[in-house]
VOVEX-607494 format. One line per field, with one value per residue (C-alpha): residue number from 1; x, y, z. Coordinates in Angstrom, 2 decimals. Layout:
BEGIN
i c(NUM/...)
c1 c(X/...)
c2 c(Y/...)
c3 c(Z/...)
//
This chain:
BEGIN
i c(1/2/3/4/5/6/7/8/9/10/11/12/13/14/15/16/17/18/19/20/21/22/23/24/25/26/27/28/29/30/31/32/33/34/35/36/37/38/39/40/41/42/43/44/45/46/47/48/49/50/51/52/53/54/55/56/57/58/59/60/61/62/63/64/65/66/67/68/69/70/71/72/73/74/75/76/77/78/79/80/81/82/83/84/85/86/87/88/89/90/91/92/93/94/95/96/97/98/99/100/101/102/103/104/105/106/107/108/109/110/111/112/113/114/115/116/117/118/119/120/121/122/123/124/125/126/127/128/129/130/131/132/133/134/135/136/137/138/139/140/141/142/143/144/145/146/147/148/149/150/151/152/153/154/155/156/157/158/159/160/161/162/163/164/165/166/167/168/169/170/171/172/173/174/175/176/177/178/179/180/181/182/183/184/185/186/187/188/189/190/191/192/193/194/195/196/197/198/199/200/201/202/203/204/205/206/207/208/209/210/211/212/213/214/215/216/217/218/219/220/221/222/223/224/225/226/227/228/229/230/231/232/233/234/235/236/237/238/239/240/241/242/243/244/245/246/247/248/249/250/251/252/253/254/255/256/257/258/259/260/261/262/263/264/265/266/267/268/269/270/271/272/273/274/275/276/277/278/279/280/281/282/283/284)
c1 c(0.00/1.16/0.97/2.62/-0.57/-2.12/1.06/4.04/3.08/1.54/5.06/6.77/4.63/5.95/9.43/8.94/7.49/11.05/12.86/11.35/11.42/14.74/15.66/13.39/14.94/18.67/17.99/17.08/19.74/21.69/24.64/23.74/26.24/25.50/21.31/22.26/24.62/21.51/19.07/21.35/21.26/17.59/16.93/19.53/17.16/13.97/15.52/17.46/13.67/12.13/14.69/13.12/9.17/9.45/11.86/11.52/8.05/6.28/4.32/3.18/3.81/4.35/3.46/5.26/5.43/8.77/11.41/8.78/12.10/11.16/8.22/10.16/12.92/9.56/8.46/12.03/11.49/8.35/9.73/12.36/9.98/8.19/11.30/13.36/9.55/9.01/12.88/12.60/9.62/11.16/14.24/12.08/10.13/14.06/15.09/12.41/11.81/8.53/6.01/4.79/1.45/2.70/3.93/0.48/-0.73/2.59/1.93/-1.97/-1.47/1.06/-1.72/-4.09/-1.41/-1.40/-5.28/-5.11/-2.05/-4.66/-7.58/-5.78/-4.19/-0.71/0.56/-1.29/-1.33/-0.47/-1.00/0.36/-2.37/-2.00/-2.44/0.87/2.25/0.86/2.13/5.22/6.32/4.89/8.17/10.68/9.47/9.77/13.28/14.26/13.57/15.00/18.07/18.99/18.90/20.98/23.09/24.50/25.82/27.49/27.22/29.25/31.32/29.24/25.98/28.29/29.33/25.91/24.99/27.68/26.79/22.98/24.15/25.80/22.47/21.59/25.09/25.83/23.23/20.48/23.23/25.78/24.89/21.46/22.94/25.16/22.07/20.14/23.09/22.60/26.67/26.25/23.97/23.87/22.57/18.96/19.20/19.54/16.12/12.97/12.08/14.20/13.27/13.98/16.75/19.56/18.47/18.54/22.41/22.74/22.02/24.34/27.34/26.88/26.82/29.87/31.83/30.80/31.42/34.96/35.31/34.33/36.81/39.93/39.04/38.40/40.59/43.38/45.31/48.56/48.32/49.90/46.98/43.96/45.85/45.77/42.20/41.02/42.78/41.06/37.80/38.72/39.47/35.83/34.41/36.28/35.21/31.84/32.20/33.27/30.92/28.21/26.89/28.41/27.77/29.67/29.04/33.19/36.67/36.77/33.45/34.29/37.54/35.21/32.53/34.89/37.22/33.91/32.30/34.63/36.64/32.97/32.40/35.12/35.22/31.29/32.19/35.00/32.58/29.78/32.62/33.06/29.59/28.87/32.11/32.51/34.65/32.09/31.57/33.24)
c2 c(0.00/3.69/6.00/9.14/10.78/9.30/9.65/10.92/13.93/15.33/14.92/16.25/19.36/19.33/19.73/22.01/24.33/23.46/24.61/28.20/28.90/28.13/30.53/33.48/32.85/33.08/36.04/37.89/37.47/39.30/37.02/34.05/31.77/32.19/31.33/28.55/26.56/27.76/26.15/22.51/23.15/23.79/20.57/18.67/19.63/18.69/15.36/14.61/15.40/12.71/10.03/9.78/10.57/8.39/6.09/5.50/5.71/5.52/8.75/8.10/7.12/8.61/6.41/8.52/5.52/6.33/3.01/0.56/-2.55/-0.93/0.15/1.81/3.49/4.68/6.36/7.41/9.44/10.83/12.39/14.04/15.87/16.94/17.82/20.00/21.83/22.77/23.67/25.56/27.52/28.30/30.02/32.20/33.06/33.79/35.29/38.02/38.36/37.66/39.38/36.62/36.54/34.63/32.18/31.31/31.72/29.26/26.45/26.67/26.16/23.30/21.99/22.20/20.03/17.74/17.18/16.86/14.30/12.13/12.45/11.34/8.18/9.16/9.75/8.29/9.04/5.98/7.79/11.45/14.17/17.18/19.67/18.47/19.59/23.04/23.42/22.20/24.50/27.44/26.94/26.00/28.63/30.91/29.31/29.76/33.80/34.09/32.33/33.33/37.24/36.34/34.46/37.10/38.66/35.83/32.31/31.00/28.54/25.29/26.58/26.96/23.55/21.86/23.91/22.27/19.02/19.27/20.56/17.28/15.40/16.51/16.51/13.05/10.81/11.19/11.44/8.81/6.70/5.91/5.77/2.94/1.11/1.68/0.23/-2.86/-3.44/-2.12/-1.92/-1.93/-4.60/-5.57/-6.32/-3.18/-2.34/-4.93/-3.59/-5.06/-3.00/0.06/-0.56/0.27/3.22/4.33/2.70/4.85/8.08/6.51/6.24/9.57/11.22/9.49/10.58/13.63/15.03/13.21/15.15/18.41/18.03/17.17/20.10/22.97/21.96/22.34/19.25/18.53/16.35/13.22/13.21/13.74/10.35/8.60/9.74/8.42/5.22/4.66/5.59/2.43/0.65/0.73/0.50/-3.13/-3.78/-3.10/-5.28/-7.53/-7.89/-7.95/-4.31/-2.92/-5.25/-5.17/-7.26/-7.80/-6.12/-4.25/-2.74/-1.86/0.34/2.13/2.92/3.85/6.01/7.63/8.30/9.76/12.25/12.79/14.33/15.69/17.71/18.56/20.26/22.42/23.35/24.30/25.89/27.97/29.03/30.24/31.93/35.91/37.58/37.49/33.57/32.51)
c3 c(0.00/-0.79/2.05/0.93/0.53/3.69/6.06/4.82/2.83/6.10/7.84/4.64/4.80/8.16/7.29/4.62/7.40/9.34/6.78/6.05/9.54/9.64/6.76/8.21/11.25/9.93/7.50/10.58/12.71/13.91/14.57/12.12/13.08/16.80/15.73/13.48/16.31/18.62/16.61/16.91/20.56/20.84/18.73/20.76/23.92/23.17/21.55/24.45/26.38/24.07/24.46/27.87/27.38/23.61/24.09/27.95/29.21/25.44/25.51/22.47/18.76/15.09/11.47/8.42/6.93/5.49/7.42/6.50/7.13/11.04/12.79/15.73/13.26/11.95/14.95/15.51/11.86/12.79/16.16/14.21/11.93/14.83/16.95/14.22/13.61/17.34/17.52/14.57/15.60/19.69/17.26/15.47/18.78/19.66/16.67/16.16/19.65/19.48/22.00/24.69/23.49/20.28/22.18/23.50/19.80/18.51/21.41/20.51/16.83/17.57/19.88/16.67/14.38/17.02/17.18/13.45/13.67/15.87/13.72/10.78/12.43/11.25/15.45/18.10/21.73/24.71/28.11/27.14/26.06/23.97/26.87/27.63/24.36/25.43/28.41/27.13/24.20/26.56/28.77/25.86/23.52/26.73/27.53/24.02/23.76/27.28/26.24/23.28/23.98/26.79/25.01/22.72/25.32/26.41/27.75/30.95/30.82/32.13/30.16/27.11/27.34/28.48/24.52/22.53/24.17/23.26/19.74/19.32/19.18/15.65/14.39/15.23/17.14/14.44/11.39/12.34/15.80/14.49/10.69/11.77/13.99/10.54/7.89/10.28/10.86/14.04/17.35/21.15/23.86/23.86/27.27/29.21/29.85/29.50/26.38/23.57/20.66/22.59/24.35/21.53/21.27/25.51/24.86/22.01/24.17/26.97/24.84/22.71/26.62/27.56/24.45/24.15/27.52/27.49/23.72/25.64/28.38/25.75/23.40/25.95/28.72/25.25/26.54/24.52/21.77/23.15/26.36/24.05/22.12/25.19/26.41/22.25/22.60/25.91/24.34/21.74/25.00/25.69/23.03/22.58/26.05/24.96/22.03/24.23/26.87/24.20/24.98/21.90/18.35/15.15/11.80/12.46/13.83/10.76/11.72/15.41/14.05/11.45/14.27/16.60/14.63/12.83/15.66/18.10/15.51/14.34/17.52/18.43/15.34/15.57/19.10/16.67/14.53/17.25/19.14/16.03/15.58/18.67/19.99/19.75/22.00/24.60/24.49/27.29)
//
């Protein structure tokens, strides 16, 4: 059965909403570096949020119909339509500086796509309800405005790095941890939680926090070559342990060097980038 025109073109029209947002929101800043690597951070937030009310406790579920091979990859797509939209939306609240009243107006329109989402069967509520959407984008969208003003001026040091590690999210856990889990060469344990299906991607989280808080530590802290070597081979150390103690899975060796060298310089180089993006002389 097709269902582009039942499903996925609603989710499509979704993105395409992401995307001029995005745009208006860049055009219009002041600083559009600093709102771009802002924008990865405010999608790295409320992704990091749904790893726990999605993933976790099963709020509730999405049907784009666009992994068919996996109905929870599926779900997994949906969210990040959803996700980059919202995120998109709390940087043009930021952006523009938006009076408060449109964020009441924003939240309630969400609130309306979300209605319409149920109605046509393409998402689907489990115990979660859309007043808590409202409530919900209220306090990021307010967070968001708040924030960002604030954050021209300057971000302290901890906040600064708590940003870069959100901003990581987008960069690498939807592009490369969950490309690998999708190319099927590579996965985590289905036994960490009692919930099999979903308990890859809680590991997946786990290890894209471990490296890339260790990554944030060896690039600001501007350790000399030869101890950010040492801190990256033990990093391989681990990640053999993992492989291992059956946490971490590979298709072979040859795929454990791959994921390991990917994904750590992938990181590491990700936190350059963001680093880049947001610094002025008033950074930290």
């Amino acid at each position: 059965m097709n269902y582009f025109w039942t499903n996925t073109i609603w989710y499509v029209l979704l993105g395409a909403l992401t995307i001029f947002e995005v745009i208006i929101s860049i055009i219009n800043a002041k600083r559009r570096k600093f709102a771009f690597a802002f924008y990865m951070t405010l999608v790295g937030q409320v992704l990091f949020f749904e790893s726990l009310i999605l993933i976790v406790f099963r709020a509730y579920n999405y049907y784009p119909m666009i992994i068919r091979t996996s109905p929870f990859d599926d779900v997994l797509a949906g969210n990040l339509f959803s996700q980059f939209s919202v995120a998109s939306t709390a940087l043009l609240v930021a952006v523009l500086n938006l009076e408060y009243y449109w964020i009441f107006i924003l939240s309630g329109l969400y609130g309306l796509i979300e209605e319409l989402f149920l109605s046509l069967g393409i998402y689907s509520h489990n115990w979660y309800q859309t007043w808590m959407t409202l409530v919900s984008l209220i306090i990021y969208f307010w967070w968001a405005k708040k924030n960002y003003i604030k954050g021209l001026e300057g971000i302290k040091p901890l906040r600064y790095y708590s940003y870069i590690i959100l901003g990581l999210f987008p960069l690498d856990v939807v592009t490369l941890l969950w490309g690998f889990i999708l190319s099927g060469y590579q996965t985590y344990t289905r036994g960490f939680m009692p919930d099999s299906v979903r308990s890859p991607y809680v590991v997946t989280v786990l290890y894209y926090l471990f490296v890339a808080i260790i990554m944030v530590l060896i690039y600001f802290l501007r350790l000399k070559w030869r101890w950010k070597s040492t801190v990256i081979l033990l990093i391989y150390g681990v990640n053999f342990l993992g492989y291992k103690l059956h946490i971490l899975y590979f298709f072979n060796t040859w795929w454990f060097i791959i994921f390991s060298t990917v994904s750590i310089f992938s990181i590491y180089f990700s936190i350059a980038l963001l680093d880049y993006l947001f610094k002025t002389s008033k950074s930290v």
